[in-house]
N, C-alpha and C positions, 0 to 999 in steps of 0.2 A: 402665569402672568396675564392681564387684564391684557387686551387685543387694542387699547387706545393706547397704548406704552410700546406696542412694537410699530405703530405708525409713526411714531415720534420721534422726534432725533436731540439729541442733548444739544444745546446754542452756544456750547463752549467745552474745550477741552481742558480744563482748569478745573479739576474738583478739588476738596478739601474734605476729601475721605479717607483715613488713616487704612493701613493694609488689613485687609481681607483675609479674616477666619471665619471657624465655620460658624460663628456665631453672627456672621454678620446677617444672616438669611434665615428665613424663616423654615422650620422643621418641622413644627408641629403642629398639629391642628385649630389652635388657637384664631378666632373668628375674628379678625382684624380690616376687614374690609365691608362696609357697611350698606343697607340695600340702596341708603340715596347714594354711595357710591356707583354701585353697580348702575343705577339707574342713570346717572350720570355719564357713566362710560357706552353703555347704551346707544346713548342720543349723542355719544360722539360731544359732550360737551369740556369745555377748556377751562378749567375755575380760575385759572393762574390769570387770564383773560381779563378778568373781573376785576385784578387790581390794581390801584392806580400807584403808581409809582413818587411817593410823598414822605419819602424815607428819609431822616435826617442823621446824616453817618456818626456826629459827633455828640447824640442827643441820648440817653437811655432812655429804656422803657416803662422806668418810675423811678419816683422821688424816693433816696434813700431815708429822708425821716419820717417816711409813711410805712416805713417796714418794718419799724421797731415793736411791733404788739399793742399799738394806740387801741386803750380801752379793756385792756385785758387789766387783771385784779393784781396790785403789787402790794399784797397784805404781808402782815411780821406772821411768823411760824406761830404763834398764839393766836392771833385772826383766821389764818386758813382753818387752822384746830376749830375752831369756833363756828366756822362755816359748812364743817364736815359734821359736828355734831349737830346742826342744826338742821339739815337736810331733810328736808322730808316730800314725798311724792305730792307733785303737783297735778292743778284740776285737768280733769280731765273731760272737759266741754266742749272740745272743738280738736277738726282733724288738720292744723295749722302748718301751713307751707310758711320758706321765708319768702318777700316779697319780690326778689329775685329770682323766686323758681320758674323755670321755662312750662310752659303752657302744656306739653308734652312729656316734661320730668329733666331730672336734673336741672342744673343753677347757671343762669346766661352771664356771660361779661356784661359790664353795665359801663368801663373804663372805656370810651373810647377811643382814646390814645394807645392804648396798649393793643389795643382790634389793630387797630389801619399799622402801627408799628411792627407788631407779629406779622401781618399777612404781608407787608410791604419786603420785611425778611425773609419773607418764607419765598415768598416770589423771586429773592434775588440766587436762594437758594437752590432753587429747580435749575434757573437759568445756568448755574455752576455746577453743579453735578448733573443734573439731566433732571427727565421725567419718572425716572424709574422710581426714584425716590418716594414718589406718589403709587408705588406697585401693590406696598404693603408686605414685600417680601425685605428692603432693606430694614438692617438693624441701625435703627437712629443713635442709637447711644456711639456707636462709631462715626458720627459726621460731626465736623466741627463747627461749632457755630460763631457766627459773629457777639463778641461782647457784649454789643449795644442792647441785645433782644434779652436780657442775662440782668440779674438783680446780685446786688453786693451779697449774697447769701451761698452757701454751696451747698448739696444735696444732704450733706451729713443734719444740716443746720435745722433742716427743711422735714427731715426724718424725724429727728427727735420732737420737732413744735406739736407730734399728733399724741405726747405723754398732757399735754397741757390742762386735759380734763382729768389725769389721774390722779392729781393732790385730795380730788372730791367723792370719785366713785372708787377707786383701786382703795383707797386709806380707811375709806368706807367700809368696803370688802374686808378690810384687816379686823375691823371691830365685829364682824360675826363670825360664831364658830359654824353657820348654814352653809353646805356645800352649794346647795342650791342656790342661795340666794346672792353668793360669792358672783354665783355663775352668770346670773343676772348681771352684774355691777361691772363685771367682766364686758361683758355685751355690750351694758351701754355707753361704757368709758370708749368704749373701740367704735363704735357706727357712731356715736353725737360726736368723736373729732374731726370725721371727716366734713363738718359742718367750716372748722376751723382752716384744714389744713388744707383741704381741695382747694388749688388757686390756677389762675391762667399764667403765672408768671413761672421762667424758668428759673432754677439755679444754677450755679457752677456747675460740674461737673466736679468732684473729690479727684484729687490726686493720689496716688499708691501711698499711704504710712500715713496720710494725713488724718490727724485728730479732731477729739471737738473734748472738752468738758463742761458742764453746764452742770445746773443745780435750780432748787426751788426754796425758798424760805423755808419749809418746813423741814429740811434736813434734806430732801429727795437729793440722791448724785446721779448725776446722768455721763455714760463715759460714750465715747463713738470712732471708731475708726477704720476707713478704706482699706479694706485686706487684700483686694485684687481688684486690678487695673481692668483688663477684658475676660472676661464679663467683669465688669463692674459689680464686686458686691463690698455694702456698709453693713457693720457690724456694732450692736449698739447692747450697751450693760448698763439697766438702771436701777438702782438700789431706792425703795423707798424708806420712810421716815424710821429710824432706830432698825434700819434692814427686815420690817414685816415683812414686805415682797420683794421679788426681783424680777425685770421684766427686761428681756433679752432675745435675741434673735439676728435679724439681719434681713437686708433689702439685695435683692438681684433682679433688677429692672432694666425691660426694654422698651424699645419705642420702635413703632411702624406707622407710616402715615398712607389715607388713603388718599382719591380726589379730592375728597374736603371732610378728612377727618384724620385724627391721629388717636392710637391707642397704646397706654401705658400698661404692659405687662408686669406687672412683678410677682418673680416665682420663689420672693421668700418667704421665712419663717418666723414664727417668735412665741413664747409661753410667759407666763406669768406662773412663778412658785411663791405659793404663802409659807411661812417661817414652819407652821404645823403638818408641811410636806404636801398639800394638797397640788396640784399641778395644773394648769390651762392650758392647752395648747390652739394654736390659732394659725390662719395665713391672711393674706389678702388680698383683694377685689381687684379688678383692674377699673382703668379710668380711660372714659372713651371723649375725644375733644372731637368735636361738630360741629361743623361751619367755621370752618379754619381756614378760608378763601373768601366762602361769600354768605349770606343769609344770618342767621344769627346764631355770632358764638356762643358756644354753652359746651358744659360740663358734667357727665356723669359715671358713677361710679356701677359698673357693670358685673355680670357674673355673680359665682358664690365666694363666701366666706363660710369657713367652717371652723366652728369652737368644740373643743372634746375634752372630756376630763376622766381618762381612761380609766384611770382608779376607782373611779365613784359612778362610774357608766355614764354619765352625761354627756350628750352631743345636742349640738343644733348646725343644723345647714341652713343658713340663708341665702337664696337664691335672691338678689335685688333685680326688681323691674319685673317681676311675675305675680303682682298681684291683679285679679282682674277687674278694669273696669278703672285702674288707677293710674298716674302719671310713674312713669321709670325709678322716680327716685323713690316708691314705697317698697317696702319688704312686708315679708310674712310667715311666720315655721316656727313648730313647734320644738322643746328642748323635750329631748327624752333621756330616762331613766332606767338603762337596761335591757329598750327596746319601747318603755311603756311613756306616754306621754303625760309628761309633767304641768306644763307651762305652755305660752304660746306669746309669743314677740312680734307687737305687731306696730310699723310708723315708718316715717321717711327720716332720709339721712338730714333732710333741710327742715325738720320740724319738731318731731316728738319723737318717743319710744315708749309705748306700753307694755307691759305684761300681763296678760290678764285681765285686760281694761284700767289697769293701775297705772299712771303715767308716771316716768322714772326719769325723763327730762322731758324738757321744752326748751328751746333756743329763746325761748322770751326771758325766761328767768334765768339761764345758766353762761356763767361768765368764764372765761378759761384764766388760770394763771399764768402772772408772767414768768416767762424762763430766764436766769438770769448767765450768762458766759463766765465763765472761769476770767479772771482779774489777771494772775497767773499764771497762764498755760505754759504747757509742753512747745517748743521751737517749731514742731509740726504742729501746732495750733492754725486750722480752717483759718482764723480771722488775721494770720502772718501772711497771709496769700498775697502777696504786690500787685496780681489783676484784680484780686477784691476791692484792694486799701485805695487802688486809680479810679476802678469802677464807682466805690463809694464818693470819691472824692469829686468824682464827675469829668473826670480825663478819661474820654472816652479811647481815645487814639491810644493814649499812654498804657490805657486799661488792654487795647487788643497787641498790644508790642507783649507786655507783662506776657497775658494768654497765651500767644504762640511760642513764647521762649517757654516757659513752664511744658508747656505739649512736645516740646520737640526734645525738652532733656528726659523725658518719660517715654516718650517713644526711642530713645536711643537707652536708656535701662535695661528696658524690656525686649531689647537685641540683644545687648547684653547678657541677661539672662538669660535667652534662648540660644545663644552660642556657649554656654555655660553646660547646660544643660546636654547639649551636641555634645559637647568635648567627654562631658561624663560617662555618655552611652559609649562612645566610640574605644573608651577606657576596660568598657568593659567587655 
């Protein structure tokens, strides 16, 4: 523990931090606290200091008809068709950031309301649990957060939005018999969504059983659902169009924040099988939030991702933020072919993606499809949530009643269940 966290004293004995497993602390060597943190702790400095307290209790943090996918493509299943065969690699003239990219790498908040509303939260947060919180050893997915800071969306919802590019590259992929070149379209469906999905706003949190169904015009089915409570992991099965692919996996994310940063671990997994048996297998990146008290927010996607298609020997490791001479958010690595190298991927997650010097997108030209939610869902349908349906509605109070009542019949389940589980062993 950082030496500015044992001078400090918590300014209230009031937390709202559910009970303590081992999952709530950090174990593993995952790089979660950052050098302007350290630098920060250092010099003995206070971020929490820096804000001003302008919090409005019964206000959210954005407008719910700004969340709905304004600007993303709501073509018929014959138009997507159309835009998939028309696809073709675009120029490649220029090394283009979007114009939100931070000076340094990765993509700044440009929302100001949602700045001073985060950190005004985060500040009342500390003051409630303590400083520790800022250690980088607590596990955030265990603290509760106030509603307000919280979008009508919930993490399942939030999971699936990163298929949005897949109507275009994955269906693409279906139309070649190229291992190789599958593998490609693989790649860049996965690094151009995080263009998409990377955002500063939170979502719910999923409840245990809770569902999602969703779909795309062109046939795609998208299924999702919360398997386990702590750790938290979502489990997601997406069928594309006449079942070419299926793209599946699941999310087990954590959260640690530092002085003035927070990082999003997730240590799941997920493959893509084409209908002719080939197989992809993938993980992903974590995401690092910086200047989450003072200076300027931003957002970047950290670490490697590695793609393998162990049948056909192809791997690539991207290391992101290791190119030199470049801003964080570019990548660089070669795809090998049984050790020998094939291909090389080179661009930022906020701009392009080449192979080869052949550009396979560009944010200028590429539009994501809308998703569209199941009409008729399942009773554990995400969007039945009553803190969602307040939250949406703009009852903010109404929305944090709903929240705690939901948390507190979940956390008495999962007593349940663990007294269950007692009675079982003690049986035998």
């Amino acid at each position: 523990m950082l030496s500015w966290f044992k001078k400090k004293k918590p300014e209230t004995n009031q937390p709202q931090q559910e009970e303590k497993d081992e999952s709530d602390f950090v174990e593993d060597d995952t790089q979660v606290v950052t050098n302007e943190d350290k630098e920060l702790e250092e010099k003995g400095f206070d971020p929490i200091a820096q804000v001003q307290e302008q919090d409005k209790e019964n206000e959210g943090i954005a407008d719910p008809d700004k969340l709905e996918y304004i600007g993303y493509l709501d073509l018929s299943g014959d138009e997507m068709l159309q835009v998939v065969l028309n696809l073709k690699n675009f120029p490649n003239d220029d090394e283009i950031r979007h114009v939100e990219g931070y000076e340094k790498g990765g993509r700044i908040c440009a929302d100001k309301k949602v700045v001073s509303k985060a950190r005004s939260v985060g500040k009342e947060m500390v003051k409630q649990i303590g400083k520790k919180i800022l250690s980088g050893s607590l596990n955030l997915t265990k603290v509760s957060f106030p509603i307000r800071v919280m979008i009508p969306k919930t993490a399942l919802e939030t999971a699936v939005h990163g298929t949005s590019i897949f109507p275009l590259y994955i269906t693409k992929a279906t139309m070649t018999p190229d291992f190789l070149e599958r593998f490609k379209l693989v790649i860049t469906a996965t690094l151009s969504s995080f263009f998409w999905t990377n955002t500063f706003l939170k979502p719910l949190n999923p409840i245990l059983g809770e569902t999602l169904q969703a779909s795309y015009n062109d046939g795609t089915q998208i299924y999702c659902e919360q398997i386990m409570h702590h750790p938290p992991v979502s489990y997601f099965l997406v069928y594309g169009p006449n079942k070419k692919y299926k793209y599946y996996g699941y999310y087990l994310v954590e959260g640690r924040a530092g002085l003035n940063s927070v990082t999003i671990i997730n240590k799941g997994k997920r493959s893509i099988e084409f209908n002719d048996g080939q197989k992809i297998d993938f993980d992903f990146p974590n995401e690092l939030y910086s200047g989450t008290f003072f200076g300027q927010l931003r957002q970047e996607s950290i670490n490697k991702i590695t793609f393998q298609d162990k049948a056909n020997g192809l791997q690539c490791i991207i290391d992101i933020g290791k190119v030199k001479k470049k801003t964080s958010d570019y990548f660089q690595a070669d795809i090998t072919c049984k050790g020998q190298k094939v291909s090389t991927v080179f661009g930022t997650y906020i701009g392009f993606i080449n192979f080869d010097n052949v550009r396979y997108w560009d944010y200028r030209y590429v539009v994501p499809f809308k998703i569209k939610m199941e009409k008729q869902p399942l009773e554990s349908d995400h969007k039945n949530r009553s803190d969602l349906q307040s939250l949406k509605a703009g009852d903010i109070p109404m929305a944090q009643k709903n929240k705690e009542l939901l948390e507190n019949i979940q956390r008495n389940d999962r007593k349940l269940r663990e007294q269950n589980e007692k009675q079982k062993k003690q049986k035998k």
